[in-house]
C-alpha positions in Angstrom: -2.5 -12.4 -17.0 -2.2 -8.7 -17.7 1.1 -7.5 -16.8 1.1 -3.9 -15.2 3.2 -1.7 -17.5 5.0 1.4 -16.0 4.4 4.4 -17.9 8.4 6.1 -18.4 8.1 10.1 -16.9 10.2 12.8 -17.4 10.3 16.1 -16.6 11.4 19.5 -18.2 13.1 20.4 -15.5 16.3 18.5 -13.9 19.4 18.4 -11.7 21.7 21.0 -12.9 25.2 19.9 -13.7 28.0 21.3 -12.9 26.0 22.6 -9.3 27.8 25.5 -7.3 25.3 26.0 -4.5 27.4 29.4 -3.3 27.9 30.9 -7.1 24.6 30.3 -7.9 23.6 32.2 -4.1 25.8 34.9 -5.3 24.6 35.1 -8.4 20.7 35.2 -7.1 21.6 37.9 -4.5 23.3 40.0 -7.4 20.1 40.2 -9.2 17.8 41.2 -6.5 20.5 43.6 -4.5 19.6 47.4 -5.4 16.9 49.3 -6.9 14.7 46.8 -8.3 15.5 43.4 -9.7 17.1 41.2 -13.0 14.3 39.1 -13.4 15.9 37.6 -16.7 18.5 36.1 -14.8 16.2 35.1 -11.9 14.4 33.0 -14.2 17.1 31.7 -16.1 18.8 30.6 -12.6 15.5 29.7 -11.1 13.9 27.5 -13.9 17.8 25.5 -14.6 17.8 23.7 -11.1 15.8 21.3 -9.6 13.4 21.8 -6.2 16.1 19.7 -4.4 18.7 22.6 -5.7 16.9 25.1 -5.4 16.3 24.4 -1.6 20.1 24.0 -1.3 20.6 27.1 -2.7 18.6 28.6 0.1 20.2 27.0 2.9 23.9 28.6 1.2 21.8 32.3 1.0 21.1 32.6 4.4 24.8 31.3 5.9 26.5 33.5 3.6 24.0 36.2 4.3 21.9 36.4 7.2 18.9 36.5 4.9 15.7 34.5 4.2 15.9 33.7 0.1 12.0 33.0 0.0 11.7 36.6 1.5 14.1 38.0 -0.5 11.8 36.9 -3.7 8.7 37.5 -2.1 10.1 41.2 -1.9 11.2 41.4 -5.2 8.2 39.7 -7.2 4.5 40.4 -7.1 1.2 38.8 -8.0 1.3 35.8 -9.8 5.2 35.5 -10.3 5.5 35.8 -6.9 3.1 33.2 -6.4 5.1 31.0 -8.9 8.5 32.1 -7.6 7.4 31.3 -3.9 6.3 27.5 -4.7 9.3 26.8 -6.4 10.9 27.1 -3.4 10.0 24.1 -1.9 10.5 20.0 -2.3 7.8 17.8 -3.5 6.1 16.9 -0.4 6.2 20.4 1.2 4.7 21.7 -1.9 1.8 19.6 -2.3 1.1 19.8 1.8 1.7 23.8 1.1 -1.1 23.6 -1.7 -3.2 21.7 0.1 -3.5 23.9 3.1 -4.4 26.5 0.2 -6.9 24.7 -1.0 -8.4 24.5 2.1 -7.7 27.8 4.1 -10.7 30.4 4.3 -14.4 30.4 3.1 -15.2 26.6 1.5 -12.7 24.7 -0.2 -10.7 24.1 -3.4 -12.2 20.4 -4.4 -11.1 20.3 -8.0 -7.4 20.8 -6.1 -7.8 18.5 -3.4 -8.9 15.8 -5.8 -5.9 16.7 -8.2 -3.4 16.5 -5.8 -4.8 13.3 -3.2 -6.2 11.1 -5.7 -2.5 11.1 -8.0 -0.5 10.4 -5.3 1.4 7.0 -4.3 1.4 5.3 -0.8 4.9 6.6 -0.6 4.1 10.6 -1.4 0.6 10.7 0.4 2.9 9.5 3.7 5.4 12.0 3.0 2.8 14.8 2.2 0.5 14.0 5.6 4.2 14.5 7.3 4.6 17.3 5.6 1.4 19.0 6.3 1.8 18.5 10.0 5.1 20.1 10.4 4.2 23.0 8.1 0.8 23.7 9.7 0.9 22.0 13.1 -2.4 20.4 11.6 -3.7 16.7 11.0 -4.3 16.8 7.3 -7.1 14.1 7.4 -9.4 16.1 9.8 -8.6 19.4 8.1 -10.6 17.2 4.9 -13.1 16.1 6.9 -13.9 19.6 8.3 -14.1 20.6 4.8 -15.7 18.5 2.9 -18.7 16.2 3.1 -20.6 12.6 2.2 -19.2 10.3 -0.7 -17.0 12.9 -1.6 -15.2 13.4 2.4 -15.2 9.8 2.3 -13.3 8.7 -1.2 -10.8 11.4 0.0 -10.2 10.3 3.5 -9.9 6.6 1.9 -7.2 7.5 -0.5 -5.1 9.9 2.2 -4.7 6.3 4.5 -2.6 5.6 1.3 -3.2 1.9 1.5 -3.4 1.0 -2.1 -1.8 -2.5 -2.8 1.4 -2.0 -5.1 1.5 -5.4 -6.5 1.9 -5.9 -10.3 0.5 -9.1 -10.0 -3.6 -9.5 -11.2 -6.0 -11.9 -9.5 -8.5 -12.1 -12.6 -11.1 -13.8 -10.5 -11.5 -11.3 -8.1 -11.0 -8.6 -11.4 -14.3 -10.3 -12.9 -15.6 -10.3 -9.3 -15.1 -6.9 -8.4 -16.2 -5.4 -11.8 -19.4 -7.9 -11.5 -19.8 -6.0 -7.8 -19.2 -2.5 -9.5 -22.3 -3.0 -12.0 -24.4 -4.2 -9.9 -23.6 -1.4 -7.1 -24.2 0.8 -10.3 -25.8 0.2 -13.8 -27.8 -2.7 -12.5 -29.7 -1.0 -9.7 -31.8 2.5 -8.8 -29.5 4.6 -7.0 -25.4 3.5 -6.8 -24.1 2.6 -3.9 -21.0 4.4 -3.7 -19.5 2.5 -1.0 -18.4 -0.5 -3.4 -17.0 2.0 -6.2 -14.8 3.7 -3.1 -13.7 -0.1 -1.8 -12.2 -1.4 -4.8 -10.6 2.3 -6.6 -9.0 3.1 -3.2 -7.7 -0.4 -2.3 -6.7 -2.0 -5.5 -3.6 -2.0 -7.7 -2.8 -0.1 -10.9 -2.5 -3.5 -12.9 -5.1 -4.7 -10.7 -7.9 -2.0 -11.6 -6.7 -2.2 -15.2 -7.8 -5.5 -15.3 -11.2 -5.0 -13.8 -12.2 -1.7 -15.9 -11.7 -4.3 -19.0 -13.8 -6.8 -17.5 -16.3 -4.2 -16.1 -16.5 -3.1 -20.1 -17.1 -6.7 -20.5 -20.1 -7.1 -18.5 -21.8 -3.6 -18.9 -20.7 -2.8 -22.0 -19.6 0.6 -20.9 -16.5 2.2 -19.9 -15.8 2.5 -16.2 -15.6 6.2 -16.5 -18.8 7.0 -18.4 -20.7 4.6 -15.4 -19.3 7.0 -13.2 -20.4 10.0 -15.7 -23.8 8.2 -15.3 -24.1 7.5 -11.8 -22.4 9.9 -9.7 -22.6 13.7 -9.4 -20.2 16.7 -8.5 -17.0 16.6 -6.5 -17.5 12.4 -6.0 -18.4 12.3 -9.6 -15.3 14.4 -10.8 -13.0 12.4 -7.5 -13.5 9.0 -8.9 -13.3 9.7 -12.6 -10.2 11.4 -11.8 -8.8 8.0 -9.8 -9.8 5.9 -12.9 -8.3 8.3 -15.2 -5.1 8.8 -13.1 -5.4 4.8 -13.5 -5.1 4.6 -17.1 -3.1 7.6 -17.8 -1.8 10.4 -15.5 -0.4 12.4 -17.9 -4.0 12.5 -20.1 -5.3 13.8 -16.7 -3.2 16.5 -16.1 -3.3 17.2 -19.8 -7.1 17.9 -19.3 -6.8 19.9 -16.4 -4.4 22.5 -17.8 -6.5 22.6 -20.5 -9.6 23.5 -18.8 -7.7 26.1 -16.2 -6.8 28.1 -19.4 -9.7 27.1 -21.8 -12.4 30.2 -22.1 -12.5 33.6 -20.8 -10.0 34.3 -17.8 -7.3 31.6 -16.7 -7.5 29.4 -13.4 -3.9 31.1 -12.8 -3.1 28.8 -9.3 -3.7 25.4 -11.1 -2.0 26.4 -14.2 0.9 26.9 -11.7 0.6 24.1 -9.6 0.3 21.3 -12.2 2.9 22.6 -14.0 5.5 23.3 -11.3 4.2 20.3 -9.9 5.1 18.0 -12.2 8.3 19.5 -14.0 10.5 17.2 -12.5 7.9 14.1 -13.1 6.1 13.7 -16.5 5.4 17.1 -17.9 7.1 16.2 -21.3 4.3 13.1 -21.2 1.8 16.0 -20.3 2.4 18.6 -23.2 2.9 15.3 -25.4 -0.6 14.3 -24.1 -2.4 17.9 -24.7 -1.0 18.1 -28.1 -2.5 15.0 -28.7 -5.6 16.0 -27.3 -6.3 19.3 -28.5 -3.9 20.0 -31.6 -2.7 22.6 -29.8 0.8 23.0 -27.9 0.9 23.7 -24.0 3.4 26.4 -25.1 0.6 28.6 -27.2 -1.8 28.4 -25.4 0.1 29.2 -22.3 1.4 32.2 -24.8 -2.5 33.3 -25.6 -3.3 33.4 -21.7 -0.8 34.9 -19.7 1.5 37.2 -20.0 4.7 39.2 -18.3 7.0 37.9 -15.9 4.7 35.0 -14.9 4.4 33.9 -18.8 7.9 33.9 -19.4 8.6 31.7 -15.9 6.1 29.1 -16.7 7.2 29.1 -20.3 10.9 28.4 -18.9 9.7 25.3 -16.7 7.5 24.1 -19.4 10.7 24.4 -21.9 8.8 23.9 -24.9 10.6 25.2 -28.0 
């Protein structure tokens, strides 16, 4: 029986000890009072304490006085380092329901960001995030996806926001050999794919669970799971489910990719290169740059370096801490 192994995360970014909420609001109000602003020690306050910090911080800022932080950095920052600065302003959940709602405001829709953030999420943080949503936006985040997307695609997102995945490390390898029997057939074995059976079992089944079924799926078909899906799906559904089974195997890889591909050719994808990696600093992003090193013999940190520059380079070189 296949045991399911957790993968150990980290982050660059942790709990900052010893924490003085009121220096560190007198310290943050020093560098923006004035004409102009210390953006060195912004950052260096900024990228040393975690979201949960950082949050408490602002509370202390607005008792001692009578000011909004987040407006106070908004006011002092511009383009993308305020974009930067204004994210790391808020928790987990509130960020993901924050970038969400940006994904989705306006004229079409972000889908490479709604499938980044949805599909990598636990039961636990999709419940906290569709919380979050509301109370930010007043707005049921399940319908604002249905309004916004459409066919296979709407429907593998709307399956994995119930987040109802089973959480068992326990494997059933009868229904493993069952279930990777139904995939093929659904897929490789017929004309057309119905998509309905490939939704069913990524959305409902465990990690060690699925683990178990993509080797017995390679079994049968003699294919990976992923390059099936390469095979028989297209677009956002194609690029939704390979991201599940990815996400599946190794987060971090996934993630790797992505940032790699937001900075990769002419012009960087500047909003995903800040949400993964504000994102996940508190998480796995030492897995991450471990995994794009791996990947592309290059380190997150120059290629970050070759992209960006200013302010913003030297705030998302600070989270990524990379020396």
């Amino acid at each position: 029986m296949l045991k399911d192994v957790q993968i150990e995360t980290s982050g660059t970014i942790e709990a900052h000890e010893p924490f003085d909420s009121e220096e560190d609001a007198v310290e943050l109000r020093r560098a923006m009072k004035g004409w102009g602003s210390d953006d060195k020690a912004l950052l260096a306050l900024l990228t040393t304490r975690s979201a949960a910090q950082r949050l408490q911080i602002g509370l202390l800022y607005k008792t001692m006085y009578g000011r909004d932080l987040r407006q106070d950095l908004k006011s002092e920052t511009s383009g993308n380092f305020e974009d930067a600065i204004k994210r790391m302003m808020y928790d987990r959940p509130h960020f993901d329901a924050y970038s969400l709602r940006k994904a989705m405001k306006g004229v079409g829709s972000d889908d490479s960001a709604l499938i980044e953030i949805i599909v990598t999420k636990t039961n636990a943080e999709i419940a906290e995030i569709k919380s979050c949503y509301s109370e930010m936006f007043q707005r049921n985040l399940e319908k604002d996806i249905v309004s916004e997307t459409s066919g296979h695609f709407k429907r593998l997102l709307v399956a994995a926001v119930q987040g109802n995945r089973n959480e068992t490390t326990k494997v059933d390898m009868a229904k493993a050999k069952k279930e990777a029997e139904d995939i093929f057939k659904a897929g490789e074995k017929r004309w057309g794919t119905d998509e309905s059976i490939f939704n069913k079992v990524l959305n409902l089944r465990s990690r060690a669970q699925l683990i178990a079924t993509f080797k017995e799926y390679r079994k049968i078909s003699q294919y990976d799971i992923a390059r099936s899906i390469d095979h028989e799906m297209s677009g956002d559904l194609k690029r939704g489910m390979k991201a599940m089974v990815q996400c599946i195997k190794d987060r971090p890889s996934y993630f790797a990719e992505r940032l790699y591909k937001c900075m990769k050719g002419a012009g960087t994808d500047d909003s995903t290169l800040i949400r993964i990696v504000i994102a996940r600093s508190e998480i796995d992003l030492v897995e991450i740059k471990d995994r794009f090193f791996d990947m592309y013999n290059k380190s997150l940190k120059r290629m970050i370096e070759q992209d960006i520059s200013g302010n913003y380079k030297r705030l998302i070189l600070a989270i990524v801490k990379e020396g």
